[in-house]
Structures are given as C-alpha cells and as structure tokens.
MARNUKE-797647 format. One line per field, with one value per residue (C-alpha): chain; x, z, y; residue in three letters. Coordinates in steps of 0.02 Angstrom, whole numbers. Each point is the difference from the previous one (the first is absolute). Layout:
N
chain: [A;...]
px: [X;...]
pz: [Z;...]
py: [Y;...]
resn: [ALA;...]
! end
This chain:
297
chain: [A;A;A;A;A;A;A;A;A;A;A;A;A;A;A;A;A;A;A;A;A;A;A;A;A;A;A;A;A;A;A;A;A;A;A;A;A;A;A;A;A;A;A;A;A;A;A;A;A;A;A;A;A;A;A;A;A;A;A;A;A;A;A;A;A;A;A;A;A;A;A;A;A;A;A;A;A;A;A;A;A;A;A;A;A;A;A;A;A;A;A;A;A;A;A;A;A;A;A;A;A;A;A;A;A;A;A;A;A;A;A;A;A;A;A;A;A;A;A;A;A;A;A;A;A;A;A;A;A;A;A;A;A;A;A;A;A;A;A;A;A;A;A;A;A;A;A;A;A;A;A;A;A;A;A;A;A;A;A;A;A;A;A;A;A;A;A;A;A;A;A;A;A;A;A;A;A;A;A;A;A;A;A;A;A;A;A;A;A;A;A;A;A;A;A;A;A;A;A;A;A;A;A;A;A;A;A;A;A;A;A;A;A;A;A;A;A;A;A;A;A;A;A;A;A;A;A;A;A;A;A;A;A;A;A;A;A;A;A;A;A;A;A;A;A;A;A;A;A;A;A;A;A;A;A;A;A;A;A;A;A;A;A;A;A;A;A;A;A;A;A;A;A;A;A;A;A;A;A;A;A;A;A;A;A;A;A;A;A;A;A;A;A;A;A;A;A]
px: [442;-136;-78;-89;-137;-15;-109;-42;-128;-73;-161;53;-113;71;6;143;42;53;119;67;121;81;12;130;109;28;192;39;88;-158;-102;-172;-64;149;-16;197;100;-134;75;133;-12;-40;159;-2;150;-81;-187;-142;-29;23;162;43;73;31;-100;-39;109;40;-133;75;-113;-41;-103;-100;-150;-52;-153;7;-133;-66;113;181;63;162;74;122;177;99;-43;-168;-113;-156;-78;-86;-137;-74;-151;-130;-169;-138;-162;-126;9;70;108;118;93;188;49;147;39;162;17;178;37;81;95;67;98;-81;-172;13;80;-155;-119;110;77;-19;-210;-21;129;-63;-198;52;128;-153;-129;95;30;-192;-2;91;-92;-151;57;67;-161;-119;69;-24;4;-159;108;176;90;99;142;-2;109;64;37;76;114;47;43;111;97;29;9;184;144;156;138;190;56;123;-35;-90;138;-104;-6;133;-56;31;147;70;-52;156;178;57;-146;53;-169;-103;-188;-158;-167;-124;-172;-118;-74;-182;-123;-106;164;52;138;67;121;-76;-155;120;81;-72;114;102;-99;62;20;152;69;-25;165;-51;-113;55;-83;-90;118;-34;160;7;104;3;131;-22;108;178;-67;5;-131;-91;-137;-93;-166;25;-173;22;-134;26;57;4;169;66;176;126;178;88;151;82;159;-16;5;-153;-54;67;-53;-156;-8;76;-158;-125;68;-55;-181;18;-34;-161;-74;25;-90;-152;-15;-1;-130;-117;-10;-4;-154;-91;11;-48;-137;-77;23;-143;-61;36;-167;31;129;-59;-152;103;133;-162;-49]
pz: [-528;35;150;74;138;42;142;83;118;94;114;156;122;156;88;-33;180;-47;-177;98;79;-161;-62;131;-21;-181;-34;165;15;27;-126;-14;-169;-127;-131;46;-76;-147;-7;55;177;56;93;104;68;164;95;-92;39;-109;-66;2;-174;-126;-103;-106;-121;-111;67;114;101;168;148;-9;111;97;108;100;-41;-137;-121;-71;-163;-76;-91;-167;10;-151;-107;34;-20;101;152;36;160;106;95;125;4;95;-89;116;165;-77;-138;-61;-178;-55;-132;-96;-76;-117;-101;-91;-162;-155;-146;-139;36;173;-57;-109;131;108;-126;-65;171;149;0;-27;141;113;-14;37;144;96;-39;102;132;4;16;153;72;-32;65;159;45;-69;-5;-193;-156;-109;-188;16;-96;-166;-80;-185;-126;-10;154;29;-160;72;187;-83;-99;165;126;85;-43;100;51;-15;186;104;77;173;151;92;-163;82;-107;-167;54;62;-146;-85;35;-142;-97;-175;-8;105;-9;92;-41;106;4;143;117;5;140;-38;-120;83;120;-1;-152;-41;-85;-104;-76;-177;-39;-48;-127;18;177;58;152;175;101;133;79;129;95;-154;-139;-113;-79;-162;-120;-173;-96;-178;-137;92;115;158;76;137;17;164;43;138;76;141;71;-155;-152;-90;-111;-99;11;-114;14;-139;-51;-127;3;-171;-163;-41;166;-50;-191;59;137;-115;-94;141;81;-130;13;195;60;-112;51;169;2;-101;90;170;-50;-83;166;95;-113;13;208;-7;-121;93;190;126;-2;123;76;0;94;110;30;25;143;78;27]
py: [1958;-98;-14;-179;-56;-182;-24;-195;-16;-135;-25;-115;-103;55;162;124;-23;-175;87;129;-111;-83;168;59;-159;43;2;-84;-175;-87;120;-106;74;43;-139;-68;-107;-4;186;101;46;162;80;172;72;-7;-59;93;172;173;14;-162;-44;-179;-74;-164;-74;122;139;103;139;97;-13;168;-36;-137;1;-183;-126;131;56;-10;119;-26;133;-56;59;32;-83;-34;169;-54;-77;-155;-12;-142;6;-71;56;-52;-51;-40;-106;-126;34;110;66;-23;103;25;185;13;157;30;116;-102;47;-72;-191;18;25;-170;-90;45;-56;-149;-59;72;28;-196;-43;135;-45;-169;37;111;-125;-109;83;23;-170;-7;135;-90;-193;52;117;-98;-195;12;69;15;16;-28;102;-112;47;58;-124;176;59;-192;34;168;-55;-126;127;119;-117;40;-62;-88;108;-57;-43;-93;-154;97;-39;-119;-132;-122;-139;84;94;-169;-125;-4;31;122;21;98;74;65;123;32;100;55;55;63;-99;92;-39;-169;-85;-163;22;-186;-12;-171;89;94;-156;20;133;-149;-97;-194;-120;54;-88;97;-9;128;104;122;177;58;-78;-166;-52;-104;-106;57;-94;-16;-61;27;146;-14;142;22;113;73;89;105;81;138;148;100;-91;-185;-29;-117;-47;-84;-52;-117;-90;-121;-83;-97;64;-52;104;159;2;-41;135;118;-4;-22;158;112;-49;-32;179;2;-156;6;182;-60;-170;107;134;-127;-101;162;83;-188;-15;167;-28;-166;81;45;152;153;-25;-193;12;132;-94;-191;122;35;-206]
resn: [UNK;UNK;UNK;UNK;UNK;UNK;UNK;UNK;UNK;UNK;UNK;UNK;UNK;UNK;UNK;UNK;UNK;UNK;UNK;UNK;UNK;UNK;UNK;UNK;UNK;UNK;UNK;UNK;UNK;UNK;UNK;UNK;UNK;UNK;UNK;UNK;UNK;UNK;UNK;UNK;UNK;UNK;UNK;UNK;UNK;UNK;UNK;UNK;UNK;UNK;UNK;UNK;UNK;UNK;UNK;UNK;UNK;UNK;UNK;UNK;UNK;UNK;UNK;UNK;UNK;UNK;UNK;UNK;UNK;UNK;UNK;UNK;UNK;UNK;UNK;UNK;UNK;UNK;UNK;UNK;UNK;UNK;UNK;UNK;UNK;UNK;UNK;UNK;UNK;UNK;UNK;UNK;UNK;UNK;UNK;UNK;UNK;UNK;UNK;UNK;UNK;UNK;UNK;UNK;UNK;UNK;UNK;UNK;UNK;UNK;UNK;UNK;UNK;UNK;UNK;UNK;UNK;UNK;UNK;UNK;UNK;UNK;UNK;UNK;UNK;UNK;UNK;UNK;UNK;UNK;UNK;UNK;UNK;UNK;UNK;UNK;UNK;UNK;UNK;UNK;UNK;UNK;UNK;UNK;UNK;UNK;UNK;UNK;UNK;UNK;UNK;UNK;UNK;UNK;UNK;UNK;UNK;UNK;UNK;UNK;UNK;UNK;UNK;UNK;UNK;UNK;UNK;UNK;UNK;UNK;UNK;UNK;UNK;UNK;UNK;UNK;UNK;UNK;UNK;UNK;UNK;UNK;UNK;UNK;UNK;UNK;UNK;UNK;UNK;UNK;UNK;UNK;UNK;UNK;UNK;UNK;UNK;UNK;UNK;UNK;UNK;UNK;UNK;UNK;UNK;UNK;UNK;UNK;UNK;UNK;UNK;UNK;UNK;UNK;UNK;UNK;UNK;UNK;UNK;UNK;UNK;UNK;UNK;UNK;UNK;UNK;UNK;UNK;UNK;UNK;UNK;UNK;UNK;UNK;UNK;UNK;UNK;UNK;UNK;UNK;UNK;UNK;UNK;UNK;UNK;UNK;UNK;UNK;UNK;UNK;UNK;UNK;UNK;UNK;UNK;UNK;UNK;UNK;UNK;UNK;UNK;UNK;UNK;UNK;UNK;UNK;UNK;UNK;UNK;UNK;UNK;UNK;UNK;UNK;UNK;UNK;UNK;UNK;UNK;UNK;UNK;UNK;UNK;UNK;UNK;UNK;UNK;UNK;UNK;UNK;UNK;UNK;UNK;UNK;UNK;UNK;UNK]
! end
C-alpha cells in the first residue's frame, strides 16, 4: 500500500474575502469554479455542509468538514482510501492562497492507474479550477493552465458514454415521423451546465446536410433517407439530457437488404457520433467563471 500527497497551490490578487464566496457555491447549480463540462460535474446528495455525500465522475467521497469561505475536506468512500482539501488563505491585504491537499493510499492496479491516469487528469482538472478561481476574483489569469497531449488523449478515452433510452415522452416529432416505423432507438448523454441547449448546435452528430423538416420545444427533427431507407432522426435537448433519436423503415427490397446491414453497425455509430459531438461542445464551451462572470453583465 502506498500512500500519496499531491498538493496545488495558487497565490491570488484579490483578498480572500473576495474567494470565500466561490468557495461556498461549489457543487451548487450555478457552482462558479468546478472546471464543468471540460469535466465531470461535481454532484452532492444535498447543498454543501458535513455529511453531505457524491462525488465527481467516478470519485465518490464525503463531506467531513466544511468551514464557509475557508475550508472544505472530502473524505473517500469505498473505494477511495483518502481525503482531498480546499482552502482560502489570506496573504496580506490584498491577496490570498488556494490550495489543493489530496492524500489517498494506493496499491497495486490502483497505484498505476494513479501514476498512469488519474495524476495527469487530476493536476489538470484542479489547475483549472484555479483558473476560475483566479478570473472571476481577479478579471484574469496570469498562466492559464494547458492541457497535456496526454491528459487530452486520456479525457478522450473516459469521457462518458451514451446510455440506451427511449425516445423521452415529450419528442412528438420523432415519435410522429413515420407511421409504422420497423425500427426504432435513441441514446442519450447529459446535458452538463455551459453545453448548448438549442439542438441546432448539436447537429454534427450527423456528419452530412441533411434536410431540417422541424423544429419544435427543444427537438430538431430530420430526414435521413438513404439508399431505400426511409429514417428520420431527432435531437431532443431538455434541462438534463441531449439525445439522439432514430426511427427507420423500408418497403423495397433493396430497403431492407440494405437496412439489414446498416442495423448492425447502427447502434455503434450513432453512440460514437453522439459522444464525439458531446466531448467537442464540451471541449470548446465557456468556462464556469465565464459564464459566471457573462450572468453577472
């Protein structure tokens, strides 16, 4: 068993009186500072205060002290062996210290996925929520923090992934496209704070021009035929999740061989094309302490 210390810190321009407040938002709907949808959001199972429990993607841990505007220490639960710490510290009239304490005890697959994967991604995850810090107290950042070619390859590979769905009850376009479609699917992902809530933005998740028909309450219906196919496909954007939608049919031989094959790969496609557009919005999105700062005119 090994154990680890990884401490951040950062010197900021402005007085911890000015931190203290972005501290106490963290986790909430509006949280200012957690680097979201660049990451997985930070999710408690109620507001922030001892005992409160959730974590980040797939951290999981405990409120065990919390001193407002000062100081905030998560304890891991199973199966995270550890803690991790945030503080504010005044320094001076007119400045203050952030710093970032994570202590955990390794061993064996663990302890290389900390040095391999999870140190890289978490370094670059506090860094920029630094950053946040920083912009919103200060109205800059003095060295914006970059992301690694590594820690880019590694977001890629454990960025989330669609989940199998039904087309969400208030999709009337989809659900209404065709008569007696013979196939039907839908995949969603979620819709994190900052990702574009008009479905036109999420358009590239089908690579080609495809005809609009429709655009209704959060939905953006499609045409999709292709070589004896007739399909129509819908994104459908609501407060909590963006999904794709799909429903098919073919009354001509050629149709149906042709779908017979396309189906196979369907499921697969449809998945990747979704996540890719989902991790790139995400990627290209203001920050938390952009938006924060553009809420506040």
């Amino acid at each position: 068993m090994a154990r680890i210390r990884n401490v951040h810190e950062r010197a900021v321009r402005a007085p911890a009186s000015a931190v203290a407040p972005l501290l106490d938002r963290l986790s909430a709907e509006d949280d200012p500072i957690f680097p979201v949808p660049g990451w997985a959001p930070m999710r408690l199972d109620g507001p922030l205060a001892v005992g409160a429990a959730g974590g980040h993607g797939p951290v999981t841990y405990r409120v065990t002290a919390y001193e407002p505007g000062r100081r905030i220490r998560f304890d891991g639960t199973p199966p995270w062996d550890g803690y991790h710490e945030l503080t504010v510290e005044a320094a001076g009239d007119d400045g203050c210290r952030v710093r970032h304490v994570l202590e955990m005890r390794f061993a064996g697959v663990r302890l290389l996925a900390w040095i391999a994967g999870i140190r890289p991604v978490h370094d670059a995850m506090i860094e920029e929520l630094f950053d946040n810090i920083e912009l919103i107290a200060t109205g800059t950042v003095a060295r914006p923090a970059k992301r690694s070619p590594r820690v880019r390859l590694l977001r890629r590979l454990v960025w989330a992934r669609p989940e199998s769905v039904t087309a969400p009850e208030h999709a009337r376009l989809i659900r209404t496209a065709l008569e007696h479609p013979r196939y039907a699917d839908a995949y969603r992902m979620p819709l994190q704070p900052g990702l574009p809530r008009d479905p036109e933005a999420w358009t590239g998740i089908l690579r080609g021009r495809f005809p609009v028909l429709a655009k209704e309450d959060g939905e953006l219906l499609m045409r999709v035929d292709t070589a004896g196919v007739t399909a129509r496909a819908s994104i459908v954007v609501d407060d909590h999740h963006v999904t794709l939608c799909t429903v098919a049919g073919a009354e001509s031989l050629r149709g149906k061989l042709y779908w017979g094959l396309v189906r196979r790969v369907h499921p697969v496609m449809a998945r990747t094309m979704l996540r890719r557009v989902h991790r790139n919005l995400a990627g290209s999105a203001p920050s938390a302490a952009e938006r924060f700062l553009s809420s506040r005119g």
